[in-house]
C-alpha positions in Angstrom: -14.0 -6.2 12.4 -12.4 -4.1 9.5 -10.3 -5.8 7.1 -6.3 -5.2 5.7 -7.1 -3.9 2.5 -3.0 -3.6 1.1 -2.8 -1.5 -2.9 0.2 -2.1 -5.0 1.6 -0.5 -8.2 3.6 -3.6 -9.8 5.9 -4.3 -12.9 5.0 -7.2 -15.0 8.1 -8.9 -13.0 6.5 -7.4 -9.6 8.5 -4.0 -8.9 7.0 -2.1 -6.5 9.8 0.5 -5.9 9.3 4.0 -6.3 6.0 4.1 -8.9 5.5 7.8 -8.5 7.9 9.6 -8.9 11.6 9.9 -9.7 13.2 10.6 -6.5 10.7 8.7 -4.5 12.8 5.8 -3.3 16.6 5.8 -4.1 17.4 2.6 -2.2 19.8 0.3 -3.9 20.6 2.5 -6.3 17.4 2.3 -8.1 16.5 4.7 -10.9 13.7 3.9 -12.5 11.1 6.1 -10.1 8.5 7.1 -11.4 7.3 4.3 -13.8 3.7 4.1 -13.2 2.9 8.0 -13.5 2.6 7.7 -17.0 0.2 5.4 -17.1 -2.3 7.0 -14.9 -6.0 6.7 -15.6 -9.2 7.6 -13.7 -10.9 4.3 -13.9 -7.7 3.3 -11.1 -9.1 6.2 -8.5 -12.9 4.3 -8.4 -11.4 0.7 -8.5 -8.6 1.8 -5.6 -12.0 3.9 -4.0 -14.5 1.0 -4.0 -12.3 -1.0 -2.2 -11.6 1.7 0.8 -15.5 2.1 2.0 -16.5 5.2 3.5 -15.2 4.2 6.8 -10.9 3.5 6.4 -7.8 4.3 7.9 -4.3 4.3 6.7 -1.9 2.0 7.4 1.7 2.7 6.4 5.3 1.7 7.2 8.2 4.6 8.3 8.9 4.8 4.6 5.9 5.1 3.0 4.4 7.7 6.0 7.5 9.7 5.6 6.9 10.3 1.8 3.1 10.7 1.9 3.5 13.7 5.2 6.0 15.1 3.1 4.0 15.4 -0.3 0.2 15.3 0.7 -0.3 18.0 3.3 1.0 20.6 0.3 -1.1 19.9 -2.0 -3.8 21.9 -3.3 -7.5 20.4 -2.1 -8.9 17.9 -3.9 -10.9 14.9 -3.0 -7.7 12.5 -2.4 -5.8 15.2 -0.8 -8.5 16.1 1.7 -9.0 11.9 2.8 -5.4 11.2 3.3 -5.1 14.3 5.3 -8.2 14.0 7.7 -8.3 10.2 7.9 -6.6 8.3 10.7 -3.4 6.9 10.3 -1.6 4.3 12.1 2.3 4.1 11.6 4.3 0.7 12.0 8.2 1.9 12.5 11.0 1.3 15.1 12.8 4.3 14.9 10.2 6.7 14.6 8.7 8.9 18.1 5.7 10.8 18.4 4.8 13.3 18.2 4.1 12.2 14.6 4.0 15.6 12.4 0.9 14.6 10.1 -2.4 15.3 11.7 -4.2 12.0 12.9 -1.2 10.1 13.4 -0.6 7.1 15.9 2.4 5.3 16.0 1.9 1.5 16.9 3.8 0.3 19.3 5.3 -3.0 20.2 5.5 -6.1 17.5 3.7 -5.0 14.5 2.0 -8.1 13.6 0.4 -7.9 17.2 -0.7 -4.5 17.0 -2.3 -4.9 13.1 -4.0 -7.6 14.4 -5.3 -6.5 17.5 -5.8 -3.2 15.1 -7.9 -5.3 12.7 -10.1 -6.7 15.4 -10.9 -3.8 17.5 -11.3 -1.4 14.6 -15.0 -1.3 12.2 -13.1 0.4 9.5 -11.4 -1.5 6.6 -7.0 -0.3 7.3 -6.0 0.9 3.8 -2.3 0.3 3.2 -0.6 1.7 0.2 2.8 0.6 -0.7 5.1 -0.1 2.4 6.7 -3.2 0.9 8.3 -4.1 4.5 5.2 -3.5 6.6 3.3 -6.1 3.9 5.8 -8.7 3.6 5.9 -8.6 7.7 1.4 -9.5 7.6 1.2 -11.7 4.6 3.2 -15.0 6.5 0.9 -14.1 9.6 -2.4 -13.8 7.2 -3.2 -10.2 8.0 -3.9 -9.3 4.8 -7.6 -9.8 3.6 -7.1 -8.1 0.3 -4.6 -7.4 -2.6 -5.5 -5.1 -4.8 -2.8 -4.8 -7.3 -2.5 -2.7 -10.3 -0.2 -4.3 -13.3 1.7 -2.0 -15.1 2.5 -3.5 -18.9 6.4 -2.7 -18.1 9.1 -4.7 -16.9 12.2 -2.8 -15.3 14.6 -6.2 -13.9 15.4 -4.4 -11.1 14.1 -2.8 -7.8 12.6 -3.7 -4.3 9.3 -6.6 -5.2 6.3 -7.3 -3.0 7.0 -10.9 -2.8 10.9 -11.4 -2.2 13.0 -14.6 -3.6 13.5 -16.2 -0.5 9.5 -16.4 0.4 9.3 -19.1 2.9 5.5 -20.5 1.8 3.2 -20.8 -0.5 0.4 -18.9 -0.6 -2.6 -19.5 -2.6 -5.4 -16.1 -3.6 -8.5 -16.4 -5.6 -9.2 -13.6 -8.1 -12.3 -11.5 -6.6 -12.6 -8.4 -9.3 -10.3 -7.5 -12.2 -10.6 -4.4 -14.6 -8.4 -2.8 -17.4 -7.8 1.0 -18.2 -7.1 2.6 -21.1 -3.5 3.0 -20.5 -3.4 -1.9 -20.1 -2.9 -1.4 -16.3 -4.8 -5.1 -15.0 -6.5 -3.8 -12.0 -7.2 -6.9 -10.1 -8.5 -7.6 -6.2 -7.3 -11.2 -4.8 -8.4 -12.9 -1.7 -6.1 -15.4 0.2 -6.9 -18.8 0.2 -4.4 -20.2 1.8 -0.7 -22.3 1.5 
């Protein structure tokens, strides 16, 4: 059985809007995109890589897909490039049909907790999911999600879309598994759930 393995860029107050780039994600009028590219470091590509495995697929929310098979497929090789492109990649979305246009794409259909879990336990492969905020808050309440691996940007922006909302309906208890720094004072940290 593979595991939910979810990786967040976060703000000190837990933005996860738009950490790439400027344009990325203009929802609610948010324009701070781009926030996290200045604090890039290689010691984030092995941390994010070591918790992948060789063996992975992606899963992403509409959003998220929509960006990544709009940027990815034109870039020019390179390690990261090449995965995202040849892995598998399983798409939560309700207004989305396939044909998907990204090579190894399955959209899931039906209840999307149901199919990531029946995903989860059919699958050997760990599912990698980066960013789609919707798609995460829709596992965590439903304990899908085996691993958080969240990088901590020193930077606080008082606005934009959060992983974990206000109006959270739980508790939820993690235990900290792994944490590194990089150069640049991102916390690069892995949490397990524990439980409410």
């Amino acid at each position: 059985m593979g595991k939910v393995v979810v990786i967040e860029h976060l703000t000190l107050d837990g933005v996860m809007q738009a950490p790439g780039h400027s344009d990325e994600d203009p929802r609610d009028g948010f324009e701070h995109g781009g926030w996290a590219s200045q604090r890039q470091d290689p010691a984030m590509q092995g941390f994010m890589g070591a918790r992948m495995s060789s063996a992975w697929s992606l899963l992403a929310g509409r959003t998220t897909y929509e960006r990544f098979a709009d940027y990815w497929p034109k870039q020019e090789p390179n390690p990261f490039t090449e995965a995202l492109n040849g892995v598998q990649k399983y798409v939560a979305s309700t207004t989305l049909t396939e044909p998907l246009p990204w090579q190894n794409s399955t959209l899931l259909k039906g209840d999307v907790v149901d199919a990531v879990a029946r995903l989860r336990r059919e699958l050997g492969e760990n599912l990698v999911v980066f960013g789609s905020g919707v798609l995460v808050r829709s596992l965590l309440p439903h304990d899908l999600v085996d691993e958080l691996v969240v990088l901590i940007h020193p930077l606080v922006l008082g606005s934009g879309r959060r992983l974990f909302p206000d109006n959270r309906s739980s508790p939820s208890a993690f235990e900290l598994a792994d944490s590194a720094t990089t150069g640049t004072g991102v916390l690069m940290a892995t949490y397990r759930p524990v439980g409410s």
